[in-house]
Structures are given as structure tokens and as C-alpha cells.
N, C-alpha and C positions, 0 to 999 in steps of 0.2 A: 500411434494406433495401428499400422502398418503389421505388428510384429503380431497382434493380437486374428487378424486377418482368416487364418486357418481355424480358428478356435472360434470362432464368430461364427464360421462356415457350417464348420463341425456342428455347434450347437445348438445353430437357426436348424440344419435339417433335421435335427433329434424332433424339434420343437414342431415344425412341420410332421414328421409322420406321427406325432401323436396327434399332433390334429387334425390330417388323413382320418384316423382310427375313431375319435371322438364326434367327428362330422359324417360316419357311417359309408366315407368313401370307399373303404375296404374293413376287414374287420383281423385285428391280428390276436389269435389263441390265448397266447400269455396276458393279454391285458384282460380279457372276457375272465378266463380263470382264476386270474387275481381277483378280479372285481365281486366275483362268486363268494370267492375264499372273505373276505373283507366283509362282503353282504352278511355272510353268516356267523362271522365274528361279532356285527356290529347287532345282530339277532339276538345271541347269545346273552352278548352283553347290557344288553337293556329291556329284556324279554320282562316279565312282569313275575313270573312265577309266582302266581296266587293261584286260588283257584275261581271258576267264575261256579256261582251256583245257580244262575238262570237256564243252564242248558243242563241237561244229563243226558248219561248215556245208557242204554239197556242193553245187557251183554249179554249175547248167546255165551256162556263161556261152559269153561268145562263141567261146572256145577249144575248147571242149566242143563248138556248134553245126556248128563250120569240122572238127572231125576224125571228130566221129559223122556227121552229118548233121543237117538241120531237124528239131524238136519237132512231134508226138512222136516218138521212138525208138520201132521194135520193141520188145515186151516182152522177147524174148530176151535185147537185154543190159540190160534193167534183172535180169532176171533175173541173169546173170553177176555185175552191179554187186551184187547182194544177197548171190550166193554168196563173191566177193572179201571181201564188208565184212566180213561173218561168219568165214568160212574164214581168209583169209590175213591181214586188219588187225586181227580177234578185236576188232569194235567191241561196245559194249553193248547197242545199240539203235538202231532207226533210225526217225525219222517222219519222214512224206513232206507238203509244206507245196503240193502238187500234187492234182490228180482223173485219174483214169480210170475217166470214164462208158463209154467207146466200146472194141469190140472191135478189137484188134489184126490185121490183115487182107496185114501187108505178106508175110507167108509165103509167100502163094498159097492157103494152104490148104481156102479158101473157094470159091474155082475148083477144085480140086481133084476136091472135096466132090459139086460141081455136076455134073461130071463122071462122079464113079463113079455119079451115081443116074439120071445120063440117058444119052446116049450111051455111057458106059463100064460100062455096071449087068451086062453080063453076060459082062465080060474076066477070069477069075480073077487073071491076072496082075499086073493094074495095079489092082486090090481088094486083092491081097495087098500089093504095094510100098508101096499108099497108105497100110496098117495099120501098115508098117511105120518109113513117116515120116512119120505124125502127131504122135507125142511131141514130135519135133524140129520139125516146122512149127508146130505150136500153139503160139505163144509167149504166150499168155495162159495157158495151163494153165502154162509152164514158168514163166511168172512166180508167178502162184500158188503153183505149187510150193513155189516158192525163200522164198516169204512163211510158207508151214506149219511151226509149230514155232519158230519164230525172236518174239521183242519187237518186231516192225514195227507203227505206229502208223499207217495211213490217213489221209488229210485232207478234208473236205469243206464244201462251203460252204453257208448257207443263203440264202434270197432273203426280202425282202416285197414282192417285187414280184408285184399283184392279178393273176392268171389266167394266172401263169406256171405251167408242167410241171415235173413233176419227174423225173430222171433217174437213173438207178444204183441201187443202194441205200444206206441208211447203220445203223451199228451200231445193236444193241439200246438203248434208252435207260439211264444211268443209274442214273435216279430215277425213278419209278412219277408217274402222276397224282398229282394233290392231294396231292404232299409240300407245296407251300408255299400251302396254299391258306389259311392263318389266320396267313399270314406277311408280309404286305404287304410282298411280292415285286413290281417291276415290271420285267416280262420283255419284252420285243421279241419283238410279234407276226410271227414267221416265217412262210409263206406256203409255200413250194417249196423244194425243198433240189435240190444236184447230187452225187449219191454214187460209187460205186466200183463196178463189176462185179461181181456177187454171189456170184463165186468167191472177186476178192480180200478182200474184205469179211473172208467166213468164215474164208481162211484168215490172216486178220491178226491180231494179236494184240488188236488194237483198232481205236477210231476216233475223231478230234474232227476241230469245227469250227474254223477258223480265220478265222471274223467278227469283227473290232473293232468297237466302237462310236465312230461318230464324234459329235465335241462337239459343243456349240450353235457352235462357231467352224470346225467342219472340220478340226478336229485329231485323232490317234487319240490318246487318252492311257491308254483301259481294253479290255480285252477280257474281255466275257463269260466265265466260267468254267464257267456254266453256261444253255443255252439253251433255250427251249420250245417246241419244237414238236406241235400237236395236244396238248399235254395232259400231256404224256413231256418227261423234261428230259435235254439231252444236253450231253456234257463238250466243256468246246475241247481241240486237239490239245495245247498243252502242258499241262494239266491230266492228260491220257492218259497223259502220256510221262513226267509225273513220279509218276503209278501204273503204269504200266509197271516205271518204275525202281523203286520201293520193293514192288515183284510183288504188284501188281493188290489193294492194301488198298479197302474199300469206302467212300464219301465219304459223312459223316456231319454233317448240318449242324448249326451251331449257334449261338447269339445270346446275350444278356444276357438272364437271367428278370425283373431288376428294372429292366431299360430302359421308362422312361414311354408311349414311343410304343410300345411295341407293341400291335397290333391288338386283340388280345382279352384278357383278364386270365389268364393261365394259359398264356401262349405268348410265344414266342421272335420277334423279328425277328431276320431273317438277320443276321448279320455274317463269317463266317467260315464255311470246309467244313475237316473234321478229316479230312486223308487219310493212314493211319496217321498218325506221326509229327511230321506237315508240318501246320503250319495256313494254310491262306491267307485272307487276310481278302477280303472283297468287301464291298461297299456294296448298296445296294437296288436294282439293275441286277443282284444277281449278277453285277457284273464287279471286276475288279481290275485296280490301276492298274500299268502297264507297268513294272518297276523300271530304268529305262535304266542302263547299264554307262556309258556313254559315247554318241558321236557313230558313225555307221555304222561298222563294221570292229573293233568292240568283242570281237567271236568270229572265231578262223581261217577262214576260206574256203580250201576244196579244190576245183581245178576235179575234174570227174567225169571229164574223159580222160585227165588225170593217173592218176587213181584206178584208172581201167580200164586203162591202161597199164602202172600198177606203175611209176609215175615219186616214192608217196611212199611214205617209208620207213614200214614198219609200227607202231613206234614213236608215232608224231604221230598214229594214230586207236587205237591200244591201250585198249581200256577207255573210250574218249569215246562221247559221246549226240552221235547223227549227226541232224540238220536234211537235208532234201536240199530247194532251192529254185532258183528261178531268178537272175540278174541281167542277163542277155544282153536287150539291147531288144527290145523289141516283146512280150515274154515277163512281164516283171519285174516281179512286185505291188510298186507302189511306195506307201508312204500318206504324207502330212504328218503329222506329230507335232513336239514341242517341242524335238526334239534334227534334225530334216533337212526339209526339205520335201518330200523327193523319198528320205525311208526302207524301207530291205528289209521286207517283212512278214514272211520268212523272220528275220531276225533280232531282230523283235519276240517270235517265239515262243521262240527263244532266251533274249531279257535274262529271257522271264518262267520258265522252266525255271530257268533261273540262283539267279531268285529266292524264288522256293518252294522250292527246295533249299536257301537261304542261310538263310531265313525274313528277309528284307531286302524285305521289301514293303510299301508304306506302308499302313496303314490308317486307315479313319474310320469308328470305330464308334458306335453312335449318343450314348455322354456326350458325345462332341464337340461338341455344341448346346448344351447346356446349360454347356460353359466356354465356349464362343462367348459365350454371352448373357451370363454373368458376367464376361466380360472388357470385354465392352459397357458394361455396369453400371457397374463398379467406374473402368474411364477415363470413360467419357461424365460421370456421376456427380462426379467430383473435378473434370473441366473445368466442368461445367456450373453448379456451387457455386462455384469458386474462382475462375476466369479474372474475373468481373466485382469480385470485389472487389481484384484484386493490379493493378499496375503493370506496363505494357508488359512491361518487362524480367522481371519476377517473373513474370508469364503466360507469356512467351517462354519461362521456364527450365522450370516446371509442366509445358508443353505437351513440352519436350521429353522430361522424365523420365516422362509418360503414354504419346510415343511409345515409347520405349524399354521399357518395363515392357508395350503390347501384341509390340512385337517381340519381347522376351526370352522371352515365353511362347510365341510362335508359334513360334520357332528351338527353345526346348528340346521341344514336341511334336513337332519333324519330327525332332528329333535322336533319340526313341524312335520314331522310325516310324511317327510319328501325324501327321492331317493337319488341322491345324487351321484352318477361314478366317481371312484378315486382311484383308481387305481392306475390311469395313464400318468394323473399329476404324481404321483407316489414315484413311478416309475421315471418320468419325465427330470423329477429332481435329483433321482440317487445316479439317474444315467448324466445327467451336464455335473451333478457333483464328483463323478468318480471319472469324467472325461475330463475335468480339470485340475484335478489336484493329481492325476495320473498324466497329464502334460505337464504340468509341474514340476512330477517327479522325473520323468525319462527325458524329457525335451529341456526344461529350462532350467533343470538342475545341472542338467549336463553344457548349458550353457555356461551357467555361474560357476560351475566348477573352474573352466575354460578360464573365464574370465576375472575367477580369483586366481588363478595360477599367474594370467598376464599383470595385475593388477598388486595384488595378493604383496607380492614382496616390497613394496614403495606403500602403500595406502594401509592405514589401518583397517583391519575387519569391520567393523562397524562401517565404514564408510566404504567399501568395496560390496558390502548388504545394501544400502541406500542406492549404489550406480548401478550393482545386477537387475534391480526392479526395469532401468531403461539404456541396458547395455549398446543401444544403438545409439545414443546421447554421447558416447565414450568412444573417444580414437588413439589411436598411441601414433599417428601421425602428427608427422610438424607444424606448425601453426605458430603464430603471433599472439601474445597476450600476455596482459601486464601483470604479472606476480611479485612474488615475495620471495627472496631467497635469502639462508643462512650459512652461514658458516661457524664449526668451532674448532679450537684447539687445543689440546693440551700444550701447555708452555712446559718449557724446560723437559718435555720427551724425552730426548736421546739421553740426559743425566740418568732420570728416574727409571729406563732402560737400563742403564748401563751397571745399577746398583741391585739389580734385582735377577734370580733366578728365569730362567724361559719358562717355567710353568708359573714359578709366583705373576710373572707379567703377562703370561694368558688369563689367568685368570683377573686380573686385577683389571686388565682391558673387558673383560665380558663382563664384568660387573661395573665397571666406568658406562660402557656403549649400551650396554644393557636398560641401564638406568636413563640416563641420555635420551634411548630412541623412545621408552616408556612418555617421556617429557612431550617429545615431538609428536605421537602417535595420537597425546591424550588433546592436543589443540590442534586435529584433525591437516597433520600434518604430511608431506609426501616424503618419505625418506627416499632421497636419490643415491647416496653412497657414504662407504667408509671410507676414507682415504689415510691409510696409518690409524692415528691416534685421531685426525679431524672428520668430523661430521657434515656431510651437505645435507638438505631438505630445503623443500620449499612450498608455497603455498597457493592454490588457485587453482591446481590441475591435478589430475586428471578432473578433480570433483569441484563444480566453478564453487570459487567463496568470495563473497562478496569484502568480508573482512580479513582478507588474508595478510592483510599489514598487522593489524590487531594483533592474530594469530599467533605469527612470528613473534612480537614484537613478546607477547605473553610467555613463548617459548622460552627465550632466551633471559628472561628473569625469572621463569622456572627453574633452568637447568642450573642457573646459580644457588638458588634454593636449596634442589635437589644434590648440587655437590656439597654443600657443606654437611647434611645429612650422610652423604656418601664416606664422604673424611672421615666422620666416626667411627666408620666399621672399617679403611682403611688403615685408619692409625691403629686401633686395636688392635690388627692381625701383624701391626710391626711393619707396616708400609709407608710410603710415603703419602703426606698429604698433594693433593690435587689442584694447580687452577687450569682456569680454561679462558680464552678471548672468546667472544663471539661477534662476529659480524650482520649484520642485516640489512638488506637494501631494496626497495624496491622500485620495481623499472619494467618497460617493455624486455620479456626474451622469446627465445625460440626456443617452444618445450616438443617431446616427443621422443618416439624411440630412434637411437639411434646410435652408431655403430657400424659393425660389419659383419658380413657373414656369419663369422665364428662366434661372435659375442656382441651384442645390442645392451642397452640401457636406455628406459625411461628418463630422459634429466631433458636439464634445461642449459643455454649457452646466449651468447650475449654479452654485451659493456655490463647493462645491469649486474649481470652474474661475477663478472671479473671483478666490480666495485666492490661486490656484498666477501668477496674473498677478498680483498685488498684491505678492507677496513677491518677483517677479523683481523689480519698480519699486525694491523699498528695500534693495537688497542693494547698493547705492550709498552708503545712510545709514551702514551698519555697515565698509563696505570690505571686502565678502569676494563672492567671486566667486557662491559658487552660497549658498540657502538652502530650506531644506525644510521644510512644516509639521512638527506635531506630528503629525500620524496618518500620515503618513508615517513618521518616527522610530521611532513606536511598534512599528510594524509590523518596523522594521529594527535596535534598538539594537544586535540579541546580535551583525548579521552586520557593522556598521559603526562606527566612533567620529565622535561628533558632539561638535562643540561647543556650546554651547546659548548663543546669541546675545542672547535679550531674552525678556519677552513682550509681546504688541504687541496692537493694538488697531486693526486696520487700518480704512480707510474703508470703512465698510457694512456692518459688521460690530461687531455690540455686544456678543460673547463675547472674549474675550484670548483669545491662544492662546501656545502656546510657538513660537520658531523656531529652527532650529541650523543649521549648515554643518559639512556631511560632512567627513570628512580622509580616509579612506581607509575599506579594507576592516579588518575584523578582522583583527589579527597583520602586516599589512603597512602600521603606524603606525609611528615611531619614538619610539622612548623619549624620547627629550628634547620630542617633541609630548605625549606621555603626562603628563608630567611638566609638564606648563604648563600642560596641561588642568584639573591636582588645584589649581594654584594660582587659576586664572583659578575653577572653581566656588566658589574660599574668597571669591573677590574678589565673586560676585554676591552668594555671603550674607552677607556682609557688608553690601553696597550694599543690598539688598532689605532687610536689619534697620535702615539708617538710621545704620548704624556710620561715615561718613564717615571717622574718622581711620586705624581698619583694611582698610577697602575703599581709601584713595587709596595708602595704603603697600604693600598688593597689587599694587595697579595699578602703581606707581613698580618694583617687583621683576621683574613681568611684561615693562615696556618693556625692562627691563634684558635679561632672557630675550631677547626677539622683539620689536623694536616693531611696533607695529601700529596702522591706525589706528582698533579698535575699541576700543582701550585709551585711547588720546587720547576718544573721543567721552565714554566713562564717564569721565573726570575731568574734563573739560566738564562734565557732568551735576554730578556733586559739586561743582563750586564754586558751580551754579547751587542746586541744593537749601540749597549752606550758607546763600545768601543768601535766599532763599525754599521756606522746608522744606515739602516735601508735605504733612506733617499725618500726626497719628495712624494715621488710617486708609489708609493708602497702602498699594497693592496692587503696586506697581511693577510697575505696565504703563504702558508707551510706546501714546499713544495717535497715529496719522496723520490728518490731515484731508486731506491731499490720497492722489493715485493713486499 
């Protein structure tokens, strides 16, 4: 775990500042941006794009400009427009997404006025007329009028711009002072407002603002629900319109009592206003986010000279919530938001009427944070532990089921109307995934490189892949440990040299070693050297094997396999056929690099090693291809059938040992070798008790069996003891003086 250390470091701090950033301790740009970017993606994509036909909108537009005349219109026929909507279309309600600060003056009746109190002040006649066309000239009173009585909704805007005036009036607040003052509310210091002429005012049924808040990007995506001016908190126009609709219920805020962040122990942070029936949620702006229907034209547009024309049928405003706004240039609050760059704000107050009516508003109340942070946790957390110990591919797969498991969360919150960030988790997995498979590449590539290069010439690939995974596991120092070592030879070499060209014999060698080292590499074997024509390897080290006698032992009745397969394609090319000894022995050695200065070697030294080369040497004496000590055997009898060959007494060595040659695996011997084996063991105890006439009569049935020529050497031997008997004390061991 030691090696993983940096990477762990690395990863916990990633994992940490994202959750600095999600816990509000600081706030870093690119994640806010993202989150934005992503918000309006996920807008896009699941927006409704229908159209609602409960709201419409009434459009000063250009049609309207070309048949009334330029903005403003006389009050008189907004007046008319109020008595139609009501009267003849029987609409629900109307709010007006416009101001009128300024008195209506197109009458005359202002001159008039001026008239009867100077010059005309003492004409009975034209003091009577004027009394009697004042109702009619006054079009601010007639519009009033027409506003008294009726669900009409006012609009007005507020300013923070420092030492601006304020104009008109605007409704009563509300909310009283210090409703949210233990509520850690952050309200937009308003400054100046532009209100309504304080006839219309009165006689409206209400009144809101129609301010957005724009983003840290210059997008609108919330509008205040509720704003603060001096102290007093005041409703935006659709806010208004949708207590209009449900007849003017009072707005009651409310929050989570066991939400953490609230301000004071015994108090609510805002999250939502209870208007009758309707809750809308807001966030700590007291705003709430736009619920977009669609891209512009999401709600009917009526031009207004249609309307005053009686060009639509009554039908198509029966019972609708009437918007009256602009579109006609130079006129047209237009704002950027994530569905147009150039969207009606007229039809912003719409989607949000829409939505408070639907209760389809997203909200983010404040547990949101706290499964933000846990979703941080729990992916940053699994990547951060896991990605350094798995493999590319297994990190590759990890990483994508952490992404997928932040996504599935953040889709099933928006799919209940909740707004969850994602954009740290997004971020938090591509940064631990490109921080790990980028130490991967520069760091423990360049390790494994290192390490197949040390490794790389002795170890097969495959198993030099398996030790890079825990290269600190791996020493090329000396050490103690009980292996497996081989030996082969080609017999009769210097002839099969001596008959053959120097390229026919390179080649014939690269295609012998070749074949050979394939044998030893595929039973995850350690190739230690060539020596001429013989081969070393051995088994246990660098990469621990528990069955490294197995190994070997499979090796070496491989490579005999493998040579008679090889002989084919030598004899074809007109060469000579091939044998080989092979030796195998297992025993304590001393493995490790070693050597001098100029040139080191990975190998192994030891009695064991000299045995496992001594026994290839005399595997010539007996005539069998491969022979294996006794602690080898031991280790293998249950899984192999051996034949037990002698015991011997090799040079440098003054214990006898046993020797055998393998036949095969367990259960894949054949019966008739089974069956020769039972005879040939009658035939050493015999020879080993000194039974000569039973031991050669064994042997004589053997040949008959199988000849061989370790059958011929043992009646050698017996005709030699008959003539010179070993003595009482004979231990039948075969002793060697030479290699």
C-alpha cells in the first residue's frame, strides 16, 4: 500500500477541495459555470414544449403600433381594451408587464383646464361644457375606472441604481419589516422604484414587480418572488397574478425546522412561500427559478388591435389569465436566458404563472448540500481508494459506473423537481480519473518499463505483467529459497557441429533454443542462461510458485514433445535429428543477481543446482531422456508416475540419492507402462538383495515387454557383480567420478 501513498494524497486533496467548493467554504468559477452550463442543458432537454393555453399574452406588437398609433396609447382605449376583455372575451384576469408613471395628456383636457381658470374663469358656458366633457376627456380617470372592481395586476419595476428618483407609486408591501430577519434571506438592495399613478394603483386589484435576477453569466434564469424595498417586502407580478387567481390568499413563508444551516436554533431558512394551496419554492434570493415551457412562443400571443377590433373569437380568451406586454421593437423587454438570447420578459412571467399553478417548479432546498457532499464522498471516495489499485481497463470500467451512479442521482433529483449540483462530481471523477491513469502512464509505466528491462530477459511477459502490478514484492537480491532447477542438453553436439555449415548450425540452434525457451516460458518458467547447446531455468523466483516442481517437471516432458515435433522440420531441411537429457532437481539455492561489475545475472547456485546439472549429464548412462532428483519426486509422486531409475552417488556429493524419469501425468499413463513398472520394481529388489538369478530373469521378461536400454545396463551390471560380488554390505548405490 506504501507505493500507492502519493496517489492517495493526490486524490484525498482533489476530493477535499471539491468539497471546500460544495460546502460553500469558498466558491471556485469553473464549477459555478459548469453547473450553469449543465442546468441549461438539463432545461433544454426536458422542457415540455407544448403550449399552455391557460395564460396568454397581449402584444403591443407592430400590428398594434401601425393601426393604434406610437406607445403610449391614450388611456381611453386601454380603458375600452379593459372593458372588451372583461365584458365581451369574459377573461380572468389581466396583469399588465408595462408602467404608467406619467399622466395621460393626449385629451386636451389639461389645456382645457388652464383655460377655464384664466382666461375662461368667468364664461358660465364653456365651465358648464367643460364639466360636462371631463369624464370623457379624462382618460386616466376612465382608465382607472375600468381597472376598479375587476382582478387587474399592475406592474412595476425596481432600480439599484445609487441616487436615482422614484416615480409613481407602488402597492402596499406584502410582508411587514423584519419578517426575514433571523432568516438569512439575501435580498437585492433595491434603491428606487417606477410605479403607477396612484389612481391606478388604488384602483387595481394589486401589484408586482417584474425584476429578474441576472446570473454571475448574464442569463436570467430566477425571478425574485419576493423583494425588499426600505424594510417591506414586495411580490413580483406573477406571484400577484397567481394570488389574484386563487382570491388574494396571504403568503406564508416557510423552511425546514431541522435544516443545519439555519441561522439561529429555533428558526426556519426560507425555502418556499405557502400561497393558499400553491407552494413555490425559492432559494435564498427569494427567487425562483423560471419553469420554461419551451423556446419563445410557448403561450398564444394576441395582437391588442385584433383584440380591439373584435378580430378574435371570444372563445380563445374565455377564462384565460391575460399577460398584456410588448414585442414591437424598440419597445420589447427582451432578456437572455437559457432557452433565447433575445427572450420576451412578457413571457417569462407567463412560464412562471404556468408553474406555480402546475406546482412544476424546480426547487433547491437546503438537504441539497448535504446529498451534494455525500454524493462527493461516496464517488470521490471509491475512486480515490480504488482507481490506484485496479488496472487501466478495471479503473476505465470503475470510473464509468461512478460516473453514471453521480449522473443517475442528479437525473432522478431533477426528475422530482429538485435541483441538484453536478458539476463538482463531473469534475471530481474526470480529475481522480485522468490523475490516475496519467500516473499510470509517466510514473508506473516508466516503472514497469525499468522493471521489464531488469526482469524482462529471464521471466516470461505475461508474468513480468503480474510482478509490475507489486514491483516492490520483487528483489534481484540474494536470498534463500527452495526451487526448482533444470537442465538440458543436446547429446552428441560437437558431432552434429562438426557435420554442418556455421549458418546451417545458427540457425538450427535458434530454431532448437527457440522452441525450447517457448516450452519453459509457457510453464511460467525463469530462463537463467544458454550455455552452448544446454539450457538452465528454474522455477519459484523471481515470481513465488507454489508448484514450481510441477512446473519443471511438465517442462521437461514438454521439451521432449516439442523435440520430436522439431525433428520433422529438421530432418526435412536435411539436418540432423535431435536428442536432449534433461535434468531436474529440486532443493534449497541461493537465487539473485549476481556477477560483477561488468556483467551480472539473475540465476541461482547451490548443491541443489549442481545435482539438477549432474543428473542431466547421466541421463545418457541410463538411456532415458529426462531424470529428476528424489525431492523433486517426493514433492510430485501422488500427481506423476516415475520410474525409479537407480541410486546414485554423484560427483561431490557423498549422500546417494534416488533418481527417476517421469512417464507422465497421473491417469494419463498407459496400462501396459503401469504394468512394467510393477515388474521392473520386482527387478531392483531383486538386484538391490543380490538375487542375481531373479533380478536377470526379470530383466530378460522386461526386454521382452519393452527393450530398453536401461534393462541391457542392469544385466551388464549383474554379470559384472557375478564375477565380482559387491559384498555383504552393498547398499546399491551407483557411485560417478566423473561430471
Amino acid at each position: 500500500m506504501k507505493k500507492y501513498l502519493v496517489r492517495y494524497a493526490l486524490g484525498f486533496a482533489i476530493l477535499l477541495l471539491a468539497l471546500g467548493h460544495a460546502n460553500k467554504n469558498y466558491q471556485i468559477g469553473i464549477i459555478n459555470h459548469l453547473d450553469a452550463i449543465i442546468y441549461d442543458a438539463k432545461l433544454l432537454l426536458t422542457m415540455p414544449r407544448s403550449v399552455d393555453e391557460r395564460v396568454v399574452i397581449l402584444d403591443i406588437d407592430e400590428k398594434s403600433l401601425a393601426e393604434i398609433g406610437h406607445w403610449p396609447w391614450g388611456r381611453d382605449r386601454l380603458a375600452v381594451l379593459m372593458d372588451k376583455l372583461f365584458n365581451h372575451y369574459g377573461v380572468r384576469q389581466v396583469g399588465f408587464d408595462v408602467v404608467f408613471p406619467e399622466r395621460d395628456d393626449s385629451s386636451g383636457l389639461r389645456s382645457l383646464e388652464t383655460l377655464a381658470k384664466k382666461e375662461l374663469n368667468d364664461n358660465a358656458s364653456y365651465q358648464g361644457t367643460l364639466k360636462e366633457l371631463r369624464p370623457q376627456l379624462d382618460y386616466d380617470a376612465r382608465f382607472a375606472a375600468s381597472l376598479r372592481g375587476r382582478p387587474v395586476i399592475l406592474g412595476f419595476y425596481l432600480s439599484s441604481t445609487e441616487g436615482g428618483v422614484s416615480n409613481g407609486v407602488i402597492p402596499p408591501p406584502v410582508l411587514l419589516p423584519g419578517t426575514f430577519s433571523a432568516r438569512g434571506v439575501e435580498f437585492t438592495n433595491w434603491q428606487t422604484y417606477g410605479g403607477n399613478l396612484p389612481e391606478f394603483q388604488k384602483n387595481a386589484a394589486g401589484g408586482g414587480h417584474f425584476d429578474p435576477l441576472l446570473d454571475f453569466d448574464g442569463l436570467v434564469r430566477r425571478v425574485p418572488m419576493l423583494a425588499e424595498y426600505r424594510g417591506a417586502y414586495y411580490e413580483s407580478l406573477s406571484l400577484a397574478m397567481v394570488r389574484a387567481y386563487l382570491n388574494f390568499p396571504k403568503i406564508v413563508p416557510g423552511g425546514d425546522p431541522e435544516d443545519p444551516k439555519a441561522p439561529e436554533k429555533g428558526y426556519q431558512r426560507l425555502e418556499w412561500l405557502d400561497v393558499g394551496n400553491v407552494r413555490v419554492p425559492v432559494d435564498e434570493n427569494a427567487a425562483t427559478l423560471i419553469p420554461f415551457r419551451g423556446y419563445e412562443g410557448s403561450f398564444r400571443y394576441y395582437s391588442i388591435a385584433d383584440v380591439l377590433a373584435d378580430r378574435i373569437k371570444p372563445e380563445q380568451l374565455k377564462g384565460r389569465i391575460v399577460l398584456i406586454g410588448t414585442t414591437a421593437p424598440g419597445l420589447k423587454d427582451q432578456r437572455a436566458t437559457p432557452v433565447g438570447e433575445a427572450y420576451s420578459g412578457v413571457e417569462m412571467h407567463a412560464n412562471l404563472i404556468a408553474g406555480m399553478l402546475d406546482d412544476n417548479i424546480k426547487l433547491k432546498p437546503g438537504f441539497v448540500q448535504g446529498v451534494d457532499l455525500l454524493v462527493l464522498v461516496v464517488a470521490g471516495g471509491v475512486m480515490v481508494f480504488l482507481l490506484p489499485l485496479l488496472s487501466a481497463f478495471r479503473a476505465s470500467l470503475v470510473a464509468m459506473l461512478v460516473l453514471l451512479f453521480v449522473l443517475g442521482v442528479n437525473f432522478a433529483f431533477w426528475q422530482n423537481n429538485l435541483v441538484l449540483p453536478v458539476a463538482a462530481g463531473l469534475l471530481l471523477v474526470f480529475t481522480l480519473y485522468a490523475l490516475n491513469m496519467s500516473w499510470g502512464y509517466f510514473v508506473e509505466s516508466r516503472s514497469k518499463r525499468q522493471f521489464t528491462e531488469l526482469f524482462g530477459q529471464y521471466v516470461p511477459p505475461e508474468l513480468v505483467d503480474e510482478m509490475a502490478k507489486n514491483p516492490e514484492g520483487y528483489s534481484m537480491e540474494g536470498r534463500k529459497a527452495e526451487l526448482t532447477v533444470l537442465f538440458s542438453d543436446i547429446r552428441g553436439f560437437t558431432t552434429i557441429s562438426e557435420g554442418l555449415q556455421p549458418d546451417q548450425l545458427a540457425a538450427l540452434m535458434n530454431e532448437y533454443l527457440g522452441a525450447m525457451t517457448q516450452v519453459v516460458r509457457h510453464q511460467r518458467g525463469t530462463l537463467d542462461k544458454y550455455i552452448g547447446d544446454a539450457i538452465m531455468a528454474f522455477w519459484g523466483a523471481p515470481m513465488s510458485d507454489a508448484e514450481h516442481a510441477r512446473h519443471a517437471v511438465l517442462t521437461a516432458l514438454e521439451m521432449q514433445t516439442e523435440l520430436k515435433v522439431l525433428n520433422k522440420t529438421l530432418v526435412a531441411k536435411g539436418w540432423p535429428e535431435l536428442k536432449i537429457g534433461v535434468g531436474v532437481n529440486t532443493g534449497t539455492m541461493t537465487v539473485g543477481d549476481m556477477g560483477s561489475r561488468v556483467r551480472k545475472s539473475y540465476t541461482v547456485m547451490g548443491d541443489a543446482v549442481n545435482l539438477g546439472s549432474r543428473l542431466e549429464g547421466i541421463t545418457k548412462q541410463y538411456g532415458v531422456g529426462i531424470i529428476v532428483g528424489e525431492t523433486t519426486r517426493e514433492q510430485l509422486k501422488t500427481a506423476f508416475v516415475f520410474r525409479e531409475l537407480d541410486r546414485v552417488r554423484v560427483k561431490g556429493k557423498a549422500e546417494p540419492i534416488g533418481i527417476y524419469e517421469p512417464l507422465g501425468a497421473e491417469g494419463e499413463v498407459a496400462q501396459t507402462d503401469l504394468d512394467e513398472i510393477k515388474v521392473w520394481n520386482q527387478a531392483l529388489r531383486y538386484y538391490r538383495a543380490q538375487d542375481w538369478d531373479q533380478a536377470e530373469l526379470a530383466l530378460l521378461n522386461l526386454s521382452r515387454m519393452a527393450p530398453r536400454y536401461l534393462y541391457e545396463l542392469y544385466t551388464k551390471r549383474i554379470d559384472l557383480y557375478r564375477k565380482q560380488p559387491p559384498g555383504e554390505n552393498w547398499d546399491g548405490v551407483t557411485t560417478f567420478e566423473t561430471k
